[in-house]
MARKOL-474811 format. One record per atom (N, C-alpha, C): residue in one letter; x, y, z. Coordinates in steps of 0.2 Angstrom, whole numbers, padded with zeros to 4 digits, always signed. Layout:
N
AXYZ
...
***
This chain:
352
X+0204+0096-0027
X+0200+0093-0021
X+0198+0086-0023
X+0197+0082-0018
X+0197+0075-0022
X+0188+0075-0019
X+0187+0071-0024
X+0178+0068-0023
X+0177+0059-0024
X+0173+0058-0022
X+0170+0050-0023
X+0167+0049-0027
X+0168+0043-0031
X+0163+0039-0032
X+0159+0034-0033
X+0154+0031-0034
X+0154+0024-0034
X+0155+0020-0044
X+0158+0015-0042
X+0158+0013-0048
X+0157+0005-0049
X+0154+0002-0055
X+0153-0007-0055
X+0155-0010-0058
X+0159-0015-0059
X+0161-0018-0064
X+0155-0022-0068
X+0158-0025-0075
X+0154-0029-0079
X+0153-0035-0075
X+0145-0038-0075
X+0141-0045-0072
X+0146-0044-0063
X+0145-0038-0060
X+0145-0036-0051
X+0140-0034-0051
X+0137-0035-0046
X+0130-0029-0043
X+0134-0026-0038
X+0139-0029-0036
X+0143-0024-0030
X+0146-0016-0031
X+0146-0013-0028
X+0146-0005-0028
X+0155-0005-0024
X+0159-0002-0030
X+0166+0000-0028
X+0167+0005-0025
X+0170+0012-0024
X+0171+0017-0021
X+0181+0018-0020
X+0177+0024-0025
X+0186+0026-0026
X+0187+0035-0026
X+0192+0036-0025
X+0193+0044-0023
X+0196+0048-0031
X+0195+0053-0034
X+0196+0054-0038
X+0197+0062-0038
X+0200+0064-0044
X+0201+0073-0046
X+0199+0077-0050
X+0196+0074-0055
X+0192+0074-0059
X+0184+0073-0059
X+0181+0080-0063
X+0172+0080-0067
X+0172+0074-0068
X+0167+0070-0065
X+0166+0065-0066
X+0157+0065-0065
X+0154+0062-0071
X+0144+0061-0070
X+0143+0051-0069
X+0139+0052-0070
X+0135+0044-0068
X+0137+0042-0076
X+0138+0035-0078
X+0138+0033-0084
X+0145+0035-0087
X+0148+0038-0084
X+0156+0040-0086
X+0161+0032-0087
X+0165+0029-0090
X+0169+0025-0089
X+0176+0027-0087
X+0180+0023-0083
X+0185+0023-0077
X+0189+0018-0080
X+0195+0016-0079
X+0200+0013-0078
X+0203+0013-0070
X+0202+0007-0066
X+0204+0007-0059
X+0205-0002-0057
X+0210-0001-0054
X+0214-0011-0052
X+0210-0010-0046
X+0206-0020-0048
X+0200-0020-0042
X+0206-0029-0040
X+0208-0027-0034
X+0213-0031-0033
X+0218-0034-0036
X+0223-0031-0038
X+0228-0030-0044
X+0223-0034-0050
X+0219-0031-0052
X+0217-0033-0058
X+0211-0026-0062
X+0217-0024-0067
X+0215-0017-0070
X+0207-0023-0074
X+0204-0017-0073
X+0199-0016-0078
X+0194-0009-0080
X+0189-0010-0084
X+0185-0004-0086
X+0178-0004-0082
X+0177+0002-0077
X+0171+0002-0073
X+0166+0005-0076
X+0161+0007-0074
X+0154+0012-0074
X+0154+0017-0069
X+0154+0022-0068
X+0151+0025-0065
X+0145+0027-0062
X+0143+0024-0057
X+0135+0023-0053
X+0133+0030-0047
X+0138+0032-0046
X+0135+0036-0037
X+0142+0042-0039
X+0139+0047-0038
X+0145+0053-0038
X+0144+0057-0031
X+0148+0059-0027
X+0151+0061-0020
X+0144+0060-0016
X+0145+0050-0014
X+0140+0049-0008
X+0143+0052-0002
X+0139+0050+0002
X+0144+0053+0011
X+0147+0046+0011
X+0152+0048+0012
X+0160+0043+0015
X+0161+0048+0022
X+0163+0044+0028
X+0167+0046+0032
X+0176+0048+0030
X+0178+0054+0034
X+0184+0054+0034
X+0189+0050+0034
X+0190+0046+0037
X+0194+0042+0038
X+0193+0034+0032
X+0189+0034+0030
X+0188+0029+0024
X+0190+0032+0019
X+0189+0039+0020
X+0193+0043+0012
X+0199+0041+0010
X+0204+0043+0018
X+0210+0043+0015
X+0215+0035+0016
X+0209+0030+0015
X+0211+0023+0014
X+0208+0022+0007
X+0204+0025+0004
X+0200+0023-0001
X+0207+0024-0009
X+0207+0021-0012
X+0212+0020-0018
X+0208+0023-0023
X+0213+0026-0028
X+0212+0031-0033
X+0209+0028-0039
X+0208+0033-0045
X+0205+0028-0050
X+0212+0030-0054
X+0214+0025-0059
X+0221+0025-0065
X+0220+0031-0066
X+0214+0031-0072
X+0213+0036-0078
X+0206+0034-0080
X+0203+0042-0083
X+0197+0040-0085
X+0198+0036-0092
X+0193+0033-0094
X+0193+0029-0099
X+0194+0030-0107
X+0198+0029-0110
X+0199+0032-0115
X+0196+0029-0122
X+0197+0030-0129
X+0192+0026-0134
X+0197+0021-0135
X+0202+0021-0135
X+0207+0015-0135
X+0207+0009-0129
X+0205+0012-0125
X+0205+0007-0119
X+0199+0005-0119
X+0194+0005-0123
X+0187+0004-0122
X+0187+0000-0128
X+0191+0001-0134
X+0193-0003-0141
X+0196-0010-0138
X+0203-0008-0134
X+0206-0012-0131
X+0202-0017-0126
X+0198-0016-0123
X+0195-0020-0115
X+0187-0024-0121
X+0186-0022-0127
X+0179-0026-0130
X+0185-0030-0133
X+0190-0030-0136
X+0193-0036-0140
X+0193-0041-0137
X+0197-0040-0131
X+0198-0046-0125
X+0192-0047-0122
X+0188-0046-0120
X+0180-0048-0119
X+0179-0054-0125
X+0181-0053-0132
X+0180-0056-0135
X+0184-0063-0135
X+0190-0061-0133
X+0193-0066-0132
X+0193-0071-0129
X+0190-0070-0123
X+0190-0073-0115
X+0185-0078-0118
X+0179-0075-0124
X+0172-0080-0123
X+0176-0085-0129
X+0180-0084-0134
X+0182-0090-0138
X+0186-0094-0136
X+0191-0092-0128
X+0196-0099-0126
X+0192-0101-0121
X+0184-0100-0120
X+0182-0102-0114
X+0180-0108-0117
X+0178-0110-0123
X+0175-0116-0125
X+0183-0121-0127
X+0186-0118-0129
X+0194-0124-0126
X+0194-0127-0119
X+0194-0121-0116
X+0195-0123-0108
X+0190-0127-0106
X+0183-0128-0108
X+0178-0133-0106
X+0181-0140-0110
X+0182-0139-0115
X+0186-0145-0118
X+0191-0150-0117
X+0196-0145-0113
X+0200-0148-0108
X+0199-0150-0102
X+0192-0147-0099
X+0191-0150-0093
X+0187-0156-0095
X+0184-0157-0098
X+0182-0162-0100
X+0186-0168-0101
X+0192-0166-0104
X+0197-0174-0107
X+0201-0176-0103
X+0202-0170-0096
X+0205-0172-0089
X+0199-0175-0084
X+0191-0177-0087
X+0185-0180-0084
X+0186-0176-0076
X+0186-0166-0079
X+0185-0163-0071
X+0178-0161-0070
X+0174-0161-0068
X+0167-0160-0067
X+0165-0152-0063
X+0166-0150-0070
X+0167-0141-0066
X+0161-0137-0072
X+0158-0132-0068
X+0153-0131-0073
X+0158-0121-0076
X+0160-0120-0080
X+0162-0112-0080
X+0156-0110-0082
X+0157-0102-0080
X+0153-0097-0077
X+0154-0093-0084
X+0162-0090-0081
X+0164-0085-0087
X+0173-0085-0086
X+0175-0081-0091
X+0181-0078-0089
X+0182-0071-0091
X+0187-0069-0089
X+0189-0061-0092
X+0196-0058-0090
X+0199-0054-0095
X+0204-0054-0096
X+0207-0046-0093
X+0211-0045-0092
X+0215-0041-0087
X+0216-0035-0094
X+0215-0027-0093
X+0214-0025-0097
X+0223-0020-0099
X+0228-0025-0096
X+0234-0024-0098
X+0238-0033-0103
X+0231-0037-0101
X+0233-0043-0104
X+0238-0049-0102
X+0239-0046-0093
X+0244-0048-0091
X+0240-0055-0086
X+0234-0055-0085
X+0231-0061-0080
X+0224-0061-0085
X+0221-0068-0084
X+0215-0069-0085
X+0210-0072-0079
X+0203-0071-0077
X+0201-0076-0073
X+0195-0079-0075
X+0194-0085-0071
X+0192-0091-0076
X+0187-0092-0068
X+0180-0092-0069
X+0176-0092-0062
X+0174-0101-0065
X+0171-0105-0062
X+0166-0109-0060
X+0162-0112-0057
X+0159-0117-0057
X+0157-0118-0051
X+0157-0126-0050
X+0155-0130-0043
X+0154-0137-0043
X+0156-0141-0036
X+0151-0144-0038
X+0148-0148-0030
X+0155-0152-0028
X+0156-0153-0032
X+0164-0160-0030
X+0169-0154-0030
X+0175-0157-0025
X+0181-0155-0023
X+0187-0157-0029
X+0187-0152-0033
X+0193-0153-0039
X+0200-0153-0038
X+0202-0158-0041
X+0210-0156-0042
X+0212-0155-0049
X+0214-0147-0049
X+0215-0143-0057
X+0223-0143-0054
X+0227-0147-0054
X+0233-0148-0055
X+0236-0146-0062
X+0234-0154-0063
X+0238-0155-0071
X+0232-0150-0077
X+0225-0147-0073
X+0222-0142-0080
X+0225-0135-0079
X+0229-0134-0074
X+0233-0126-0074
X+0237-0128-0078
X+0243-0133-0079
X+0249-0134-0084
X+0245-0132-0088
X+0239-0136-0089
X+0238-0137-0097
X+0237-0131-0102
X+0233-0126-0097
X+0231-0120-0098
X+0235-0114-0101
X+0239-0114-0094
X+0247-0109-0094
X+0250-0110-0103
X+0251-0117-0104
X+0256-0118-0112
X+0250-0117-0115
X+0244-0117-0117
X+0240-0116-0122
X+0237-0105-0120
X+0236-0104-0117
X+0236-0097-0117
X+0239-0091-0115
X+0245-0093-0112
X+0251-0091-0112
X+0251-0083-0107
X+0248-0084-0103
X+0247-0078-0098
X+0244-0083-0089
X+0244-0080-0085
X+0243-0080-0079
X+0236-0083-0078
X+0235-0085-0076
X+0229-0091-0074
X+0224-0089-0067
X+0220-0086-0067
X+0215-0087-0059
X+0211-0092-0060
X+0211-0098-0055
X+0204-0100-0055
X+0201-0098-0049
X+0193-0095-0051
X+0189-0092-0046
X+0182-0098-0045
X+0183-0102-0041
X+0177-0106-0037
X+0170-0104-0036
X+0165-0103-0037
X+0158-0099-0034
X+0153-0104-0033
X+0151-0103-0026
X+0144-0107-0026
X+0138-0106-0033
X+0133-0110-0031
X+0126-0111-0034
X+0123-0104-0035
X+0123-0103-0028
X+0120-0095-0028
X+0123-0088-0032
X+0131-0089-0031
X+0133-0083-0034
X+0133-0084-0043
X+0133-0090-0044
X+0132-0094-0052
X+0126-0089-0055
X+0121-0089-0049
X+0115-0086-0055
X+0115-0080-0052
X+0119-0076-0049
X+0121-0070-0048
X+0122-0068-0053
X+0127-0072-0056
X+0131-0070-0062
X+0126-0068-0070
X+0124-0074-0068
X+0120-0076-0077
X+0114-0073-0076
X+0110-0074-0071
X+0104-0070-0071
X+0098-0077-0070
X+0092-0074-0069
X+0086-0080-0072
X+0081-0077-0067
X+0075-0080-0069
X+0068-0079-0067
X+0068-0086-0063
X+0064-0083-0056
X+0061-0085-0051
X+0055-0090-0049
X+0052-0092-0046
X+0047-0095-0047
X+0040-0090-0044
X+0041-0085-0043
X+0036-0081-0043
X+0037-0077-0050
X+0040-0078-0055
X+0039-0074-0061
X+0042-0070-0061
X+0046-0067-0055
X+0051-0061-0057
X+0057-0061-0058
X+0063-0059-0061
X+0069-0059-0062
X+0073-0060-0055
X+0077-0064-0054
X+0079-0065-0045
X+0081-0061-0041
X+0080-0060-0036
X+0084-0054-0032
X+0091-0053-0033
X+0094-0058-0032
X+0102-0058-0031
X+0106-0057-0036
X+0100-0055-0043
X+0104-0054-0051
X+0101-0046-0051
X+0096-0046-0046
X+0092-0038-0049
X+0096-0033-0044
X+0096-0033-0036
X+0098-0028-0031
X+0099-0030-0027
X+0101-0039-0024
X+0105-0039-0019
X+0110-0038-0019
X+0114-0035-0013
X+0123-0037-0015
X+0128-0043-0011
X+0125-0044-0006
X+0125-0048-0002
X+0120-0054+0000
X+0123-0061+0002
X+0117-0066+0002
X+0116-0066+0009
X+0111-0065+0012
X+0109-0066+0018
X+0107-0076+0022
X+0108-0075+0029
X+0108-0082+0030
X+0100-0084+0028
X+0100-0090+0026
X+0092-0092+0029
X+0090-0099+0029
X+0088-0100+0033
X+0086-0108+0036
X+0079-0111+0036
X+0077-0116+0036
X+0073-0117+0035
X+0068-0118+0041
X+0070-0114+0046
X+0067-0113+0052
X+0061-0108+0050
X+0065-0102+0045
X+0059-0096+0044
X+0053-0098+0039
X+0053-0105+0035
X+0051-0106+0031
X+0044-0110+0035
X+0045-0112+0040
X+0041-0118+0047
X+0036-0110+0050
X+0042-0104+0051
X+0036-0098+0056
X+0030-0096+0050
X+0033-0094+0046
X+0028-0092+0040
X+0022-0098+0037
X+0022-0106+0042
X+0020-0109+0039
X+0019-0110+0030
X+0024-0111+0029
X+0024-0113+0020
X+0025-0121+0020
X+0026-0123+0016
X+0029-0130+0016
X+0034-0132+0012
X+0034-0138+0017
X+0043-0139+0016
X+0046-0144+0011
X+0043-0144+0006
X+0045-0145+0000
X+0050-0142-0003
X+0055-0147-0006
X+0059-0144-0009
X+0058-0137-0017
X+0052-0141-0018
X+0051-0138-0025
X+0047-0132-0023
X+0044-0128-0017
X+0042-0123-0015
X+0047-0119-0011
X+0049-0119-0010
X+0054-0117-0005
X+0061-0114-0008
X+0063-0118-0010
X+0069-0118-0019
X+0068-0113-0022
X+0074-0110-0024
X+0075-0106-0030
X+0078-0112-0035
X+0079-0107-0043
X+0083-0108-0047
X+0089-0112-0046
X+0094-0107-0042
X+0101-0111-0037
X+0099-0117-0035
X+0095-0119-0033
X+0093-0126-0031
X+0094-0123-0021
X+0097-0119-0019
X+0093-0118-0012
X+0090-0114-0009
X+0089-0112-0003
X+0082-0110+0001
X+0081-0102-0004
X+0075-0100-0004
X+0076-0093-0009
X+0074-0088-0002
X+0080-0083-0006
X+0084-0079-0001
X+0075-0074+0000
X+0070-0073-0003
X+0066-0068+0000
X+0062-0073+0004
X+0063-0079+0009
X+0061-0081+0016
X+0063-0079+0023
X+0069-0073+0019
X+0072-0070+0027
X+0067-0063+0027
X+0063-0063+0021
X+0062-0054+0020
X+0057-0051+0024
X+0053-0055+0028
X+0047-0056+0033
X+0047-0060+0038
X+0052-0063+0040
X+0054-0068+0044
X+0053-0065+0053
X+0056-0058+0052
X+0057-0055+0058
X+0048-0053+0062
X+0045-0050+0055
X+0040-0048+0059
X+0034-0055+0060
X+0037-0060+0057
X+0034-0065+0059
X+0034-0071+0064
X+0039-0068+0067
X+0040-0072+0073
X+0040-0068+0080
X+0040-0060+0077
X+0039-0055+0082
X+0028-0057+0084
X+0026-0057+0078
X+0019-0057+0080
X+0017-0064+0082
X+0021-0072+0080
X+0021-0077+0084
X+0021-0077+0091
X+0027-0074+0093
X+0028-0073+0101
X+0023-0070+0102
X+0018-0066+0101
X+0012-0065+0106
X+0007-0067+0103
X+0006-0074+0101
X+0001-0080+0099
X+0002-0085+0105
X-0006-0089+0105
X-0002-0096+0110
X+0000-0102+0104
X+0004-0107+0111
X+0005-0110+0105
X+0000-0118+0103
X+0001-0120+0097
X-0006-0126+0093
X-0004-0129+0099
X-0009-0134+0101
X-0013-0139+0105
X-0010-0136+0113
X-0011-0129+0113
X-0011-0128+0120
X-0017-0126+0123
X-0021-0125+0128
X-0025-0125+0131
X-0027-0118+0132
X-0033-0113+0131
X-0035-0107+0131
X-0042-0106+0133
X-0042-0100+0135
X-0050-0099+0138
X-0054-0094+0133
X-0061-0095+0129
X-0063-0090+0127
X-0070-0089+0130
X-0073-0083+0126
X-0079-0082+0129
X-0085-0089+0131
X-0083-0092+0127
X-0087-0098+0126
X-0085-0105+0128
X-0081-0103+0133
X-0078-0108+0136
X-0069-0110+0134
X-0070-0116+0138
X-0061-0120+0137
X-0061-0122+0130
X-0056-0122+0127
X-0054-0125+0120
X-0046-0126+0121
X-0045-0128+0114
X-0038-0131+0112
X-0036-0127+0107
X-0031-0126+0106
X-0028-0120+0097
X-0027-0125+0094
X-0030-0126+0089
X-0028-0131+0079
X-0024-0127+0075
X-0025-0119+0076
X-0020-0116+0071
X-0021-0110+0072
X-0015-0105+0071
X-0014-0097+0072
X-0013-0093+0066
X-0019-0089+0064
X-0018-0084+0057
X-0013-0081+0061
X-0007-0079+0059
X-0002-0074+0057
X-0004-0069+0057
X-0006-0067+0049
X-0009-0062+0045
X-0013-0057+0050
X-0019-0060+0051
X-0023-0059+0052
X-0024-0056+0061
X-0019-0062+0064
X-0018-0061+0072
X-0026-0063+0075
X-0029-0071+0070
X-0033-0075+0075
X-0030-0080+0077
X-0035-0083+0082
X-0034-0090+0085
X-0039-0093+0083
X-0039-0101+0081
X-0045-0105+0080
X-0042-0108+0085
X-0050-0113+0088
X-0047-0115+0096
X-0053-0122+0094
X-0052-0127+0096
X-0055-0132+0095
X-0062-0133+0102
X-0066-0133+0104
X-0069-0135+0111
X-0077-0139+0110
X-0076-0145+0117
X-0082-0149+0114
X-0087-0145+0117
X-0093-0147+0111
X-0099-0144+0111
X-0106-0147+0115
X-0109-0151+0113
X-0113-0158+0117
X-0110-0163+0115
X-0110-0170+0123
X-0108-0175+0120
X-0101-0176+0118
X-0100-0179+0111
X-0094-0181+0108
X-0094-0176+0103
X-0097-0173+0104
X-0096-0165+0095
X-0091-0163+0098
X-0085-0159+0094
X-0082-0155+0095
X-0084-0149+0088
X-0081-0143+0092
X-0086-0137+0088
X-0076-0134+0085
X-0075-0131+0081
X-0070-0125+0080
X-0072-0118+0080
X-0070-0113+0082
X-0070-0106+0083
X-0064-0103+0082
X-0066-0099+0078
X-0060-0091+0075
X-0062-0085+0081
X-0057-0085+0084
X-0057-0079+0086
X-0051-0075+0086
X-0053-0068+0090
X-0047-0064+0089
X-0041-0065+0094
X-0034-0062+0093
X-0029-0061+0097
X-0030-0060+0104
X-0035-0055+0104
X-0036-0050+0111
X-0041-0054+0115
X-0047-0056+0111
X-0053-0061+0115
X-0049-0068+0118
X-0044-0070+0118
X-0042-0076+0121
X-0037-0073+0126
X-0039-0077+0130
X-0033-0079+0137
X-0032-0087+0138
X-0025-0084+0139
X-0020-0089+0138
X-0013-0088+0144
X-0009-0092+0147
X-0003-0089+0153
X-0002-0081+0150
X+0001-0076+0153
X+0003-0072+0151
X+0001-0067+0148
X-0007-0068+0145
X-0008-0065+0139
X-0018-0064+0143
X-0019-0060+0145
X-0026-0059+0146
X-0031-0058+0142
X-0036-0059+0140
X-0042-0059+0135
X-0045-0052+0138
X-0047-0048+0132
X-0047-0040+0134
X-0057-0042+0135
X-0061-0041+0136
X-0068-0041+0134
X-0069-0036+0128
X-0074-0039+0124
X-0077-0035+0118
X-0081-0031+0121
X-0078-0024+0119
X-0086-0016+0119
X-0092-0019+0119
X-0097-0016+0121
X-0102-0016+0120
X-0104-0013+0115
X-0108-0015+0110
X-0110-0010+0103
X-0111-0004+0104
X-0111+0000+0103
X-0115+0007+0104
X-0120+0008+0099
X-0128+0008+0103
X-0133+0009+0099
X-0132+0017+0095
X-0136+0012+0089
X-0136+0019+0082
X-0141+0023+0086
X-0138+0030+0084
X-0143+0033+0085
X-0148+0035+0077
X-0152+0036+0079
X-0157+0038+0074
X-0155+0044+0069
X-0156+0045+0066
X-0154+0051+0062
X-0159+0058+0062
X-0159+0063+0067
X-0162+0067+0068
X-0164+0069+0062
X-0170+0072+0063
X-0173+0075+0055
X-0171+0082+0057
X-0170+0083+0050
X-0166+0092+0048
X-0171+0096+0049
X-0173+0099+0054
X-0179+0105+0052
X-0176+0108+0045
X-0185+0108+0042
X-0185+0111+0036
X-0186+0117+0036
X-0183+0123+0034
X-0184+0128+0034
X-0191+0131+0028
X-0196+0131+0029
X-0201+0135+0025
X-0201+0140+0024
X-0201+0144+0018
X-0197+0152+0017
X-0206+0155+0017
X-0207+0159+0022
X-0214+0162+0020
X-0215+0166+0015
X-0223+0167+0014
X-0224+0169+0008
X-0227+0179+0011
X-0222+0179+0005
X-0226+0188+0008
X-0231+0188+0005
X-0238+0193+0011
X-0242+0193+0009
X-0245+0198+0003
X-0246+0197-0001
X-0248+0201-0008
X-0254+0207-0003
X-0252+0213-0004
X-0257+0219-0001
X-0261+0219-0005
X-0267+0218+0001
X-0274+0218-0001
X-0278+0224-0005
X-0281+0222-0008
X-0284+0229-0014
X-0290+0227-0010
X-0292+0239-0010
X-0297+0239-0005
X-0301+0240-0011
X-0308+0240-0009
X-0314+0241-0014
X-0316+0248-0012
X-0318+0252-0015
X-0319+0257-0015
X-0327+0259-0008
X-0329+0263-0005
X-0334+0264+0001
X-0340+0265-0002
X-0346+0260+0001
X-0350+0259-0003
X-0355+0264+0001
X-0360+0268-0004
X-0363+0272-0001
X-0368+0270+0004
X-0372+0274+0009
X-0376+0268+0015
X-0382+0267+0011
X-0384+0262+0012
X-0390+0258+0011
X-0397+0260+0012
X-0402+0263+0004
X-0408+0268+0007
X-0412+0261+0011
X-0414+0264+0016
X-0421+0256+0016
X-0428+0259+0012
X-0431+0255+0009
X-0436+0254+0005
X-0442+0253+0009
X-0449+0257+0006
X-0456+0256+0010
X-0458+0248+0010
X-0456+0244+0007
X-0457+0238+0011
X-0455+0237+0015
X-0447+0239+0016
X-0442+0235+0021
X-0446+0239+0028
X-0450+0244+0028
X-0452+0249+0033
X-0457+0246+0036
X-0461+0242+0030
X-0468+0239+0033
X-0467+0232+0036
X-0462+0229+0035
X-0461+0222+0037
X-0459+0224+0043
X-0454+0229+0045
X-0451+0229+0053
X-0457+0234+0058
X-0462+0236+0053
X-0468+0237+0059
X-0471+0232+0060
X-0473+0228+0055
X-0476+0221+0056
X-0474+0216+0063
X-0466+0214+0061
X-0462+0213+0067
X-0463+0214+0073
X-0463+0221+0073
X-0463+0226+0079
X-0471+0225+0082
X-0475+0225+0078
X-0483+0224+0080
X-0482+0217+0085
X-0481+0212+0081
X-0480+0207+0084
X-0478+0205+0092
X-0471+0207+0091
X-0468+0207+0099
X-0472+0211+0103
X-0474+0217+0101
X-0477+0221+0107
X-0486+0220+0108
X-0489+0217+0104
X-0495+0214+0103
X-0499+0220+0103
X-0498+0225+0100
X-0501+0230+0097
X-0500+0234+0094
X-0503+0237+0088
X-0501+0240+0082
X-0500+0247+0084
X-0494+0250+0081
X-0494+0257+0083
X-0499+0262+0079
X-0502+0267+0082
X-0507+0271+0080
X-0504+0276+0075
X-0510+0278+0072
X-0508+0280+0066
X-0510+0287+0069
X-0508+0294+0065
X-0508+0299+0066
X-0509+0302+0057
X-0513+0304+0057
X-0518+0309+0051
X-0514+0318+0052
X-0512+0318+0050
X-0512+0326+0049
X-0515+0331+0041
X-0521+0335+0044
X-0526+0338+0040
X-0525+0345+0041
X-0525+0348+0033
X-0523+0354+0035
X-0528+0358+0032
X-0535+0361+0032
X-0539+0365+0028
X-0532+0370+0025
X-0539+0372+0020
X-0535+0376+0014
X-0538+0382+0017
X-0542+0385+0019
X-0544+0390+0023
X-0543+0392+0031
X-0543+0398+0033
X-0539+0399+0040
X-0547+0398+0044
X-0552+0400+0042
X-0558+0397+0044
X-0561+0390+0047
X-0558+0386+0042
X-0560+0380+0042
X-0554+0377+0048
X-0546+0379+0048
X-0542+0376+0053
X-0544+0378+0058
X-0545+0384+0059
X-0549+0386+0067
X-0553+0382+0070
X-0558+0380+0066
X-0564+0376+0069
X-0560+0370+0070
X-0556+0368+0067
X-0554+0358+0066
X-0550+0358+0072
X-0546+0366+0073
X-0540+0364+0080
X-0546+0364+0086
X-0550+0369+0087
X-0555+0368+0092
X-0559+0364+0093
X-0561+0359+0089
X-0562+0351+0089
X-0560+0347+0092
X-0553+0348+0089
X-0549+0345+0093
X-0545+0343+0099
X-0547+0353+0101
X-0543+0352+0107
X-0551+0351+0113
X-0556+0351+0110
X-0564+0350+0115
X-0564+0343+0114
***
């Protein structure tokens, strides 16, 4: 059954894809001709989705990589770097103004290729003769822009980071300096520039959604209305999605104001009115719950016997009683002889 992979050559970020029969993991070495020119890959991606029909266009890999072929492909690496400094030496005494990059040599040693780079249009005529008799194999000269130069080599940015196009791009994207005007940055070459000496490629990487939220800005020194009257725009946060609007105050003052997106009207674009605050409400107090207290059962006192009253307390409430009634109550004698003779005579006394 056949499977994919992806694989990269040495100093390519680009991602190859080739169809194979063999167990193959990430980090495996491959032998595969990348445009009739054998060399030793990496293996990066093991069975992405490929559609069917790109399968059975997709080319096979040789053979996986063997320790001779991996002895074999560092000798010639080695090689390629000690005729590179000849070959500078003879572009030099044919006064051709070419900067090389690198070379690398075909890992059956049947072609070598020779990259460089340069602003002037060269005539490598008579530096191919020269080459061909002096290293005695097939000759590529490969030409690369500014840009793909530090693709190759590598280098840090002016933001401090290692450059994209050496880190994870694989393609260079267009960019103009039209995007560098929407983003308002300025147009100095020393800001704007990369390393390569042209526009640096993360000015496309925001580009879209800032001309997306420019289109629903007005534009500087056009004329708008805000809550506080007609003014003029001086300048548009982006970022932020304010407008500063210029309008005279009294007189010959003129005042500047920031306001929002949405508070300005302008053709097309209506001023929405600000909410009304919604008054805070006060913060309800929490009924506190008070836990009651049980009442502890009253201890009774034992019953207290009734109260004798005493022959004073009796003389005072007749005295009292005399009082209010303005006459003393009569008093009653009771005499009893000691003889039945003598009561006789006292009752008939009494009752005569």
């Amino acid at each position: 059954m056949q499977k994919i992979i992806g694989v990269k050559k040495a100093d390519d970020k680009n991602i190859y894809y080739f169809s194979h029969g063999a167990e193959l993991a990430v980090g495996d070495k491959i032998v595969a001709n990348f445009d009739e020119f054998q060399t030793v890959a990496t293996v990066v991606r093991v069975d992405p989705k490929v559609k069917e029909s790109e399968l059975q266009e997709m080319k096979k890999i040789t053979r996986v990589a063997t320790e001779s072929d991996l002895k074999k492909y560092n000798e010639l690496q080695a090689k390629a770097k000690q005729n590179l400094k000849t070959i500078k030496t003879k572009s030099l005494e044919l006064g051709l103004v070419m900067k090389f990059v690198g070379a690398e040599y075909s890992l059956d040693n049947s072609k070598i290729i020779i990259t460089f780079s340069s602003e002037e249009r060269v005539d490598f005529r008579q530096f191919l003769k020269d080459l061909a008799s002096m290293l005695k194999t097939r000759i590529e000269l490969k030409q690369i822009g500014q840009r793909d130069e530090v693709k190759v080599r590598g280098g840090v940015g002016p933001c401090g980071e290692p450059c994209c196009c050496a880190r994870f791009l694989n393609d260079f994207e267009h960019v103009t300096v039209k995007m560098a005007k929407v983003q308002g940055l300025s147009l100095s070459p020393t800001k704007i520039n990369g390393i390569c000496g042209r526009l640096m490629c993360c000015l496309g990487y925001e580009s879209e959604i800032y001309e997306e939220i420019l289109s629903k800005m007005p534009k500087v020194n056009s004329e708008v209305k805000t809550e506080n009257g007609k003014g003029v725009v001086v300048y548009n946060d982006i970022l932020r999605e304010r407008v500063s609007v210029k309008r005279q105050a009294e007189g010959d003052t003129f005042v500047v104001e920031d306001f929002p997106l949405e508070e300005v009207e302008f053709p097309g674009h209506p001023a929405k009115k600000p909410e009304p605050k919604k008054e805070e409400k006060e913060p309800e107090e929490k009924e506190v719950k008070v836990e009651e207290k049980q009442e502890k059962p009253q201890k009774f006192n034992k019953p207290q016997k009734p109260h004798k009253e005493s022959n004073g307390e009796k003389k005072d409430e007749a005295k009292s009683a005399e009082k209010e009634n303005g006459s003393a109550p009569k008093k009653h004698h009771h005499f009893r002889p000691k003889n039945k003779n003598k009561q006789k005579a006292y009752n008939n006394k009494n009752q005569g």
